[in-house]
N, C-alpha and C positions, 0 to 999 in steps of 0.2 A: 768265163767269169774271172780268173785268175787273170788274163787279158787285160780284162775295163779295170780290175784291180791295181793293176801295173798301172795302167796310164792312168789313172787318179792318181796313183800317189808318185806319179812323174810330175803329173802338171801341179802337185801341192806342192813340192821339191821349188820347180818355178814361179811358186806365189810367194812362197818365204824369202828367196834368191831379191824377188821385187821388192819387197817387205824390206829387208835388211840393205839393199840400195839405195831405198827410200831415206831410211834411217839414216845411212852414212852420209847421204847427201846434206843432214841437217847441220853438222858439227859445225863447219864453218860461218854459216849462218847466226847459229846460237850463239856461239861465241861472242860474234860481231854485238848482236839485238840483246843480250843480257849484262853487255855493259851503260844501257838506259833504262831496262825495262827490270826491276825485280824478277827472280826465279818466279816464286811462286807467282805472283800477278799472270807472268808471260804465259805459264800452264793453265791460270784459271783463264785466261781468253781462251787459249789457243783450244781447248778442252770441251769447251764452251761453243766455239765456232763449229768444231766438229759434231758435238752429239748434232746441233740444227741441222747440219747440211747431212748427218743421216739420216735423221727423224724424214726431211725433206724428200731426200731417193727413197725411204721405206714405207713413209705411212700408206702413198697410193696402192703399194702393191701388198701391204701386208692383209692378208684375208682371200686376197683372189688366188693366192696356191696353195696347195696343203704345206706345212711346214715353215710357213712365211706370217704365221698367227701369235701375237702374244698372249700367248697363253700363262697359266700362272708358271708352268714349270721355265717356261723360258725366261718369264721377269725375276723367278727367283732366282734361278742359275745364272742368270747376266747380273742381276745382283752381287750374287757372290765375286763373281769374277772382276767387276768393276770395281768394288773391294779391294783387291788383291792387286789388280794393275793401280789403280788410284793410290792403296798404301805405299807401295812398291816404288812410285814415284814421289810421292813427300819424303819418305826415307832417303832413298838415294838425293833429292834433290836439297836435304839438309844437311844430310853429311857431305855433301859437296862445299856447303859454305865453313866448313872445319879440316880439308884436304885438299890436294891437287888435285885439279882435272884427268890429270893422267893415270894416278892413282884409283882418282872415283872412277874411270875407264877403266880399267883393270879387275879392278874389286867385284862392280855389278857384273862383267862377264864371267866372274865364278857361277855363275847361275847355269854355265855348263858344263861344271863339276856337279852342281846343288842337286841338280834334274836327276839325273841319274840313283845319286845318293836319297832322297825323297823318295822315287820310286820305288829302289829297293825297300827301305824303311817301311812307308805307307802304303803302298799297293802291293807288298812282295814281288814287284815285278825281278827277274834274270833278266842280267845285264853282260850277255857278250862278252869275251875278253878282248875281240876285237875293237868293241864300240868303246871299252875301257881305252884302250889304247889312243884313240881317238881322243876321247875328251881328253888325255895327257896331252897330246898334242897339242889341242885347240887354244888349252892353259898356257902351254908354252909362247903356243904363238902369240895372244894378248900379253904375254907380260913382254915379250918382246919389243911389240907394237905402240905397248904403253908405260912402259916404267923408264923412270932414271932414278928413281930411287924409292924405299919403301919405310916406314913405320904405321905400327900400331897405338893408333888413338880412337879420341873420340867420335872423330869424322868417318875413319875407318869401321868403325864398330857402326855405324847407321848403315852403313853403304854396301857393309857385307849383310844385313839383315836387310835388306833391297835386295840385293842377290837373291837372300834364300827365298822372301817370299814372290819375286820374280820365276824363280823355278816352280814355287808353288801355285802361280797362274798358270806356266805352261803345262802342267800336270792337268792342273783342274780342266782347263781348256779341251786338252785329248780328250779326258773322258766326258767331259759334258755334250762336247759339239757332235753334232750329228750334222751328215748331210740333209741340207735343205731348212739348217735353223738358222744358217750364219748371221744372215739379214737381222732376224728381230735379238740376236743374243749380241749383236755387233752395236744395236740399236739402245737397247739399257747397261751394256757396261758404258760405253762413253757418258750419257746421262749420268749414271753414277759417279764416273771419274772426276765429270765436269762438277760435280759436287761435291766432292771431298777437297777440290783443289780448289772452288771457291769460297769452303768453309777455310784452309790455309791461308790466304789471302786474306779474307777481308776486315782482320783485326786493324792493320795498317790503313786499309782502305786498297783497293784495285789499280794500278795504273792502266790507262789505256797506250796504246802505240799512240806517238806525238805528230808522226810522219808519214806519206804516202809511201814510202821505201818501208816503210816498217811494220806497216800495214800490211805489205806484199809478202813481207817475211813471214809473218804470223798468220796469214791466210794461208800460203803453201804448207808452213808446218801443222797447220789444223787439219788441211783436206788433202793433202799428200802426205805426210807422215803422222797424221791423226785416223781421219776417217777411211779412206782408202788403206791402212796397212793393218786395221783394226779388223776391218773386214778380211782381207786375206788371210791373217792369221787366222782368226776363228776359222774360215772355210779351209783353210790349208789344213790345222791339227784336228780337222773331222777324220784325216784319211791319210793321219801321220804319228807315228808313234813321239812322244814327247822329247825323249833324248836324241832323236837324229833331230828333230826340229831344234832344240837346243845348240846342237851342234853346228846345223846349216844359220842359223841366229849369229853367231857364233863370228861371222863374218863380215860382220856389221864394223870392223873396222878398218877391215882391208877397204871398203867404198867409201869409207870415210876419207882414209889417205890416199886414195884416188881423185876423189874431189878438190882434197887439198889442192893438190898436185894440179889437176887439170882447171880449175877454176882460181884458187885459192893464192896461188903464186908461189907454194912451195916445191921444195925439189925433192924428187926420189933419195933414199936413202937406204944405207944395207939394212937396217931394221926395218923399213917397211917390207923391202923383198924377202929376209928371214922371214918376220914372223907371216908374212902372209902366207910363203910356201908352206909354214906349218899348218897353218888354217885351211888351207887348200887341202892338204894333207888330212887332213882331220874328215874330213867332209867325204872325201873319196872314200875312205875306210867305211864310215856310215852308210853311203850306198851302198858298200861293197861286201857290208855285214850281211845285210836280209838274202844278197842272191844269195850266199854261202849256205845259208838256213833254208832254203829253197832245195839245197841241191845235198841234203844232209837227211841219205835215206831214212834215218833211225827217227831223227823228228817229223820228219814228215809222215813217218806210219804215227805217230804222235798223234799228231793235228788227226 
């Protein structure tokens, strides 16, 4: 038992690793497509794209397994949670039009400070001083990664409240998801998402992609970093505790500046290497927390 336990939360470890590759691989992307397409417009597609091509992979199978049924509990808790990512994303992606990129890079990865801080708060969860230690690190490594410089404004004030309720998705997520609901709670959070970002939109009216290149763009970031890492997360934080998933999240910009780099035509630089070793750093610790707890005879006559 302990075994199958281990290797689930091995291969969840490597669904988020995907998840957060996914991710970095957008940056350069976005950047490029959000200088024709509005913010919000680009999310109400790409949003949009996504929940269909889940609805598409779920509706046949939802009912032929146990735990693949939308049920009411699953549309209410996908509910909530599309909520919570959907606000999390007009926040951040408003305050981005009042701050630097870099900045608003920095800011929303407090979210793996927030996590932990939340947890303790709302769920009374103990938090490791190891895994503390970590999330020091992780912070360090983002602002390494991403700052050249910093003030407190308006922009910043949206994009740290993006953070918090980002850490309060991955929270919610832990405890809602169960193995074997990913499918149908993966299924009504994007529907939701796709609806609070096309109620963002459509005072202006929607643009569409102009272009066949643009098109490609926005279709990969709907069904590779929309629907496909939607899915992983939810299946991943079935059989992961929130703050190391916070943590492993957390690295979302060392593939980012890997992309750069290998696609993108930028060059390495000591702050990509600093802060990623600290991120790296950070991560190693969170694995390295649970065996410790594993082998710490006094909690374990605990449990």
């Amino acid at each position: 038992m302990v075994s199958s336990e281990s290797g689930s939360s091995k291969l969840a470890v490597v669904a988020l690793l995907a998840m957060t590759a996914a991710w970095g691989s957008t940056f350069f992307m976005i950047a490029d497509i959000v200088t024709r397409i509005p913010v919000p417009d680009l999310l109400a597609v790409r949003f949009a794209i996504a929940a269909v091509v889940m609805i598409i992979v779920a509706v046949p199978r939802i009912g032929n397994r146990p735990g693949l049924r939308l049920d009411r509990r699953i549309v209410r808790d996908g509910a909530l949670l599309g909520l919570l990512y959907g606000g999390a994303q007009l926040l951040q992606t408003f305050g981005l039009a009042h701050t630097a990129a870099s900045v608003s890079g920095f800011v929303t990865g407090l979210y793996v400070v927030a996590t932990p801080l939340l947890g303790a708060l709302i769920l009374r969860t103990r938090i490791a001083p190891l895994t503390w230690v970590a999330v020091g690190l992780a912070t360090v490594g983002l602002g390494i990664l991403s700052l050249n410089g910093f003030s407190i404004g308006y922009g910043e004030l949206l994009t740290l409240a993006s953070a918090v309720v980002y850490a309060g998705h991955i929270i919610a997520l832990s405890r809602i998801s169960r193995p074997g609901s990913a499918l149908g709670l993966t299924v009504v959070q994007l529907v939701v998402i796709s609806g609070l970002c096309a109620v963002a939109a459509t005072p202006g009216g929607i643009q569409l992609p102009a272009t066949t290149g643009d098109w490609m763009i926005v279709v990969y970031l709907a069904v590779i970093a929309g629907t496909l890492t939607m899915l992983l997360q939810t299946w991943a934080q079935a059989r992961i505790e929130p703050t190391r998933a916070a943590v492993i999240m957390a690295g979302e910009p060392i593939w980012a500046a890997a992309f750069a780099v290998a696609l993108g035509g930028e060059s390495v630089t000591w702050r990509m290497v600093t802060g990623g070793f600290a991120i790296v750093a950070a991560m190693y610790l969170t694995e390295l927390a649970p065996r410790l707890r594993r082998r710490d005879p006094v909690e374990r006559e605990v449990r």
